[in-house]
PyMOL CGO cylinders between C-alpha atoms (Angstrom):
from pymol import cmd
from pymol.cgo import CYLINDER

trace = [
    CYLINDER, 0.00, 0.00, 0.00, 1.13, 3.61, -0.92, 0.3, 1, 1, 1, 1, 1, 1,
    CYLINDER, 1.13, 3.61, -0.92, 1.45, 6.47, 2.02, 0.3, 1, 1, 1, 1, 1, 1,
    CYLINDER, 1.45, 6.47, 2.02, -0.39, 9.23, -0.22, 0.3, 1, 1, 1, 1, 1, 1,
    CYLINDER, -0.39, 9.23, -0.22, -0.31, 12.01, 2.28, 0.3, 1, 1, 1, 1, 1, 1,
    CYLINDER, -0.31, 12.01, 2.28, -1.64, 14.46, 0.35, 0.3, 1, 1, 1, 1, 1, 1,
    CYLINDER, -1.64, 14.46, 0.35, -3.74, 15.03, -2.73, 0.3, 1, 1, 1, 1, 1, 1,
    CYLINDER, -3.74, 15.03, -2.73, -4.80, 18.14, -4.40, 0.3, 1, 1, 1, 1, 1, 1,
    CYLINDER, -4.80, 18.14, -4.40, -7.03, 18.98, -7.30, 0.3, 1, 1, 1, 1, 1, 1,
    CYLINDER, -7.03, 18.98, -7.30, -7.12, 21.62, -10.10, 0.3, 1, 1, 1, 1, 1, 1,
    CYLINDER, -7.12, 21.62, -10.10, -10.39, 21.35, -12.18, 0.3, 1, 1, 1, 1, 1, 1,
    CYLINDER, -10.39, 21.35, -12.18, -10.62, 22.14, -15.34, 0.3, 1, 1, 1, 1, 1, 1,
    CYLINDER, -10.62, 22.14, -15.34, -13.42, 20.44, -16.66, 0.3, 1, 1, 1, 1, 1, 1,
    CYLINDER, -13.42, 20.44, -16.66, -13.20, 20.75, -20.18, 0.3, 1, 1, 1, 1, 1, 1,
    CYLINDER, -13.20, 20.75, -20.18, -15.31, 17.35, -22.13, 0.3, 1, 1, 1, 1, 1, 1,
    CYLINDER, -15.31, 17.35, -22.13, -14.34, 14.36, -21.03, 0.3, 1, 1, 1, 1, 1, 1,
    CYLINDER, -14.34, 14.36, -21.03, -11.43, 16.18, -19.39, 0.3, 1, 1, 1, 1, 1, 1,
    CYLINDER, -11.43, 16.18, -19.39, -12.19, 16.61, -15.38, 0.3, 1, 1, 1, 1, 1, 1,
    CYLINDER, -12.19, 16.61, -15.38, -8.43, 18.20, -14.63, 0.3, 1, 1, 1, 1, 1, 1,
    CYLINDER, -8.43, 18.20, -14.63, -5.10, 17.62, -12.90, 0.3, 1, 1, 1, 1, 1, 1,
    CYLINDER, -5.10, 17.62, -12.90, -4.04, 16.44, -9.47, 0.3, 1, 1, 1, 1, 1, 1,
    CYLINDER, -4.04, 16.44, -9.47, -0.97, 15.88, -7.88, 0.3, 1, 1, 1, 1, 1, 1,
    CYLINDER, -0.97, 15.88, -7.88, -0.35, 13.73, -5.06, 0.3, 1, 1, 1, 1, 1, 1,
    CYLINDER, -0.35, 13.73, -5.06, 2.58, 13.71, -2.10, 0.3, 1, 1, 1, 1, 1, 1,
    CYLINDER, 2.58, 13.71, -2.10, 4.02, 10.23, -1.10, 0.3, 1, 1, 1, 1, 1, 1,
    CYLINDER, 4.02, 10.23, -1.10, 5.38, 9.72, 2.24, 0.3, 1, 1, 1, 1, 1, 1,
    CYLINDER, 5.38, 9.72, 2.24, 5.62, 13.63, 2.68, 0.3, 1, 1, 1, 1, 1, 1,
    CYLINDER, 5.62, 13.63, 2.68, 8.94, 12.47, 0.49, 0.3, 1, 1, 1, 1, 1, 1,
    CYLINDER, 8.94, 12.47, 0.49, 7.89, 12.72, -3.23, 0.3, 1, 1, 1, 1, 1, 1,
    CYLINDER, 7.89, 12.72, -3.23, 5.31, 15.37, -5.07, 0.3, 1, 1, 1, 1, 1, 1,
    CYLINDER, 5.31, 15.37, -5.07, 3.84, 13.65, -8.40, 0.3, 1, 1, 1, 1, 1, 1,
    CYLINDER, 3.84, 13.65, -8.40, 2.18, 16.89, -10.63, 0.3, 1, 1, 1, 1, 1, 1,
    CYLINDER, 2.18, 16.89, -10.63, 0.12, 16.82, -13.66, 0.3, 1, 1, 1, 1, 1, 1,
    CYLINDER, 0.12, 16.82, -13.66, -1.91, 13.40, -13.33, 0.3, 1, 1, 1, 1, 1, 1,
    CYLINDER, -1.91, 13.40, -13.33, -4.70, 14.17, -16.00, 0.3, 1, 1, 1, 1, 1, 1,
    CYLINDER, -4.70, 14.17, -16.00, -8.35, 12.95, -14.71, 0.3, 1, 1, 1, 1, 1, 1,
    CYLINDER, -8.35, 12.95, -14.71, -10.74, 11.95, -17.19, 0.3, 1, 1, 1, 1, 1, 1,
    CYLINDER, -10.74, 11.95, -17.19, -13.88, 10.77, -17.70, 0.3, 1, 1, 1, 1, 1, 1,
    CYLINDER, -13.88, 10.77, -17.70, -14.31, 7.76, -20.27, 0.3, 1, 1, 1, 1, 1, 1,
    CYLINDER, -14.31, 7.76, -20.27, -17.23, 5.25, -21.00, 0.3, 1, 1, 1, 1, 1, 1,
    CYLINDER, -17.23, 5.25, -21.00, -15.96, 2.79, -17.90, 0.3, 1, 1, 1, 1, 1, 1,
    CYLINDER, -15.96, 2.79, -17.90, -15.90, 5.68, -15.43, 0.3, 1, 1, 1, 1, 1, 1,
    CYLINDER, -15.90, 5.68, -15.43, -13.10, 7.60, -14.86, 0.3, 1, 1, 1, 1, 1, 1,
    CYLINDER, -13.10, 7.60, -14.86, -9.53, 6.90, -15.23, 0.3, 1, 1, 1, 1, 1, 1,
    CYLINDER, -9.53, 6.90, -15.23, -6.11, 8.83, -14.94, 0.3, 1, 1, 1, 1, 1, 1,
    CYLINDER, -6.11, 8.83, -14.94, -2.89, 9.49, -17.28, 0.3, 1, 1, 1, 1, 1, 1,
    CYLINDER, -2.89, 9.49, -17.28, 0.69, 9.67, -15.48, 0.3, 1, 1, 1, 1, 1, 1,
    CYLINDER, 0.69, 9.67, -15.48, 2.37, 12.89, -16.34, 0.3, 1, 1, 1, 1, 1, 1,
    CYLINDER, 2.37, 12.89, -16.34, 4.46, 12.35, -19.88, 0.3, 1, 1, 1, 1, 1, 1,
    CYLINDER, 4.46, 12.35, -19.88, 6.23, 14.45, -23.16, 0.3, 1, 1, 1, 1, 1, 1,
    CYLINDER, 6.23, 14.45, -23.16, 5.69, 14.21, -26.25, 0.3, 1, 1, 1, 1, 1, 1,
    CYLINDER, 5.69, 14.21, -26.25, 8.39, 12.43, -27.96, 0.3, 1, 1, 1, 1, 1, 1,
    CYLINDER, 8.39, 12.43, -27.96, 10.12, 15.16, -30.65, 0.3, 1, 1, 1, 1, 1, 1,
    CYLINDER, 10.12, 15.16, -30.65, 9.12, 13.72, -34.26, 0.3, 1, 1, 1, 1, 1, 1,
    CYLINDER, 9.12, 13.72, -34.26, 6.52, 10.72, -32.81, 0.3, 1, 1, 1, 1, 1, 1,
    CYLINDER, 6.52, 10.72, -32.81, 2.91, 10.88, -32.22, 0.3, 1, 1, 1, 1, 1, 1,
    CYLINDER, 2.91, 10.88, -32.22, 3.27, 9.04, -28.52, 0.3, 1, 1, 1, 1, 1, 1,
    CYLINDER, 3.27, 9.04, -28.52, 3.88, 10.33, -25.49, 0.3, 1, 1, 1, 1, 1, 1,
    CYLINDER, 3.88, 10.33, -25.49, 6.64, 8.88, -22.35, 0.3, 1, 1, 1, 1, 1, 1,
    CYLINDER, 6.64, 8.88, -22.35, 5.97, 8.70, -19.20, 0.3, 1, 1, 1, 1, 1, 1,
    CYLINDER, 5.97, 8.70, -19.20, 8.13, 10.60, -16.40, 0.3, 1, 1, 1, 1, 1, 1,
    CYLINDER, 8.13, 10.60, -16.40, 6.61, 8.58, -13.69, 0.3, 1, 1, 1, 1, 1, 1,
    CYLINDER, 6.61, 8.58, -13.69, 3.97, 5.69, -13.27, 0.3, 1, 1, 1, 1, 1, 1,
    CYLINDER, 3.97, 5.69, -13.27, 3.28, 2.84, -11.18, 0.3, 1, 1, 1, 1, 1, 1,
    CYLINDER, 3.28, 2.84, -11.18, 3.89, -0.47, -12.18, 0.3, 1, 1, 1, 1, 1, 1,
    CYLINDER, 3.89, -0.47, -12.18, 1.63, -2.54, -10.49, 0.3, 1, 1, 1, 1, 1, 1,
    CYLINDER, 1.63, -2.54, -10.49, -1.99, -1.80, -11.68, 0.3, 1, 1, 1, 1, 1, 1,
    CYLINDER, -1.99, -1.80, -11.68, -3.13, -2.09, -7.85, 0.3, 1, 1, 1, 1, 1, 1,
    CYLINDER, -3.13, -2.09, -7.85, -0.85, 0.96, -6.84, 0.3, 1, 1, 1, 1, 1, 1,
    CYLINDER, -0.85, 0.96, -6.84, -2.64, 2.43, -9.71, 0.3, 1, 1, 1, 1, 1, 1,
    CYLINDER, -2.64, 2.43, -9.71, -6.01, 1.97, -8.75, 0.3, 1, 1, 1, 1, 1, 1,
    CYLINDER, -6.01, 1.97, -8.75, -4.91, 3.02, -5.28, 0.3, 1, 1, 1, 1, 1, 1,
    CYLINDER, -4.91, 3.02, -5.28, -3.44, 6.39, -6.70, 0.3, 1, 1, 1, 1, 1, 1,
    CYLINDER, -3.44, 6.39, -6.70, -6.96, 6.75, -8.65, 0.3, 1, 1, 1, 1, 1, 1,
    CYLINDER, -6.96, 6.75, -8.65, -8.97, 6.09, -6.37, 0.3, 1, 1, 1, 1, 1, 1,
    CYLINDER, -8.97, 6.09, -6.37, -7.12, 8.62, -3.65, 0.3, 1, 1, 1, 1, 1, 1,
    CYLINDER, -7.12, 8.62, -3.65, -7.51, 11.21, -6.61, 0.3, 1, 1, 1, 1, 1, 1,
    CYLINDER, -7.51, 11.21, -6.61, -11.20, 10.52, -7.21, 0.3, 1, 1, 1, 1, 1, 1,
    CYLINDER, -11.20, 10.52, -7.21, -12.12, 10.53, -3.37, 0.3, 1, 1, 1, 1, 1, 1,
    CYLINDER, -12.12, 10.53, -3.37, -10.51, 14.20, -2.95, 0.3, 1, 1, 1, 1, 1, 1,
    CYLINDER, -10.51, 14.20, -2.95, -12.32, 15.31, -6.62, 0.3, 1, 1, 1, 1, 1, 1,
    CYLINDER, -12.32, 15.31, -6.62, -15.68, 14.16, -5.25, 0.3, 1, 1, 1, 1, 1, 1,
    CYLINDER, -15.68, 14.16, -5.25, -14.97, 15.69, -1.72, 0.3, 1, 1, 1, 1, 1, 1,
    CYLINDER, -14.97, 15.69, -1.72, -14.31, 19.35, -3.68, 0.3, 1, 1, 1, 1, 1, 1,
    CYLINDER, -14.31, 19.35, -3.68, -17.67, 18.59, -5.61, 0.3, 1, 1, 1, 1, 1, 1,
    CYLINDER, -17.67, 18.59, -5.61, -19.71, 18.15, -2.72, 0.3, 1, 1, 1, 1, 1, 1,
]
cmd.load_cgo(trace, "trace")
């Protein structure tokens, strides 16, 4: 299980586009620009990434390996979007 200590929200809100978070591990690491989205299976988020110079893909600067740490990360970020909403 992840130590998120913190998680905050910018909306944006734009289509299917809810907006960014960033999350704080441990009080150790800061992880910005995680895109929220919402999608036809509920929502879902994209690691922060470039676009690769000449490609049409873009890499990943961080991102969990294991798909439960993902879901753990979403879910953190979807508890704190839905506290802001309320």
């Amino acid at each position: 299980m992840l130590d998120i200590t913190e998680v905050r929200i910018k909306r944006i809100e734009k289509g299917n586009f809810l907006g960014y978070a960033s999350i704080c591990i441990a009080d150790s690491i800061v992880i910005k620009e995680i895109k929220l989205f919402k999608g036809k299976e509920g929502r879902y988020i994209i690691m922060p990434g470039q676009r690769i110079k000449g490609q049409d893909r873009i890499r990943n600067f961080a991102y969990p390996i294991k798909e439960d740490i993902r879901l753990e990360i979403l879910q953190k970020i979807l508890e704190e979007y839905d506290k802001e909403t309320k």
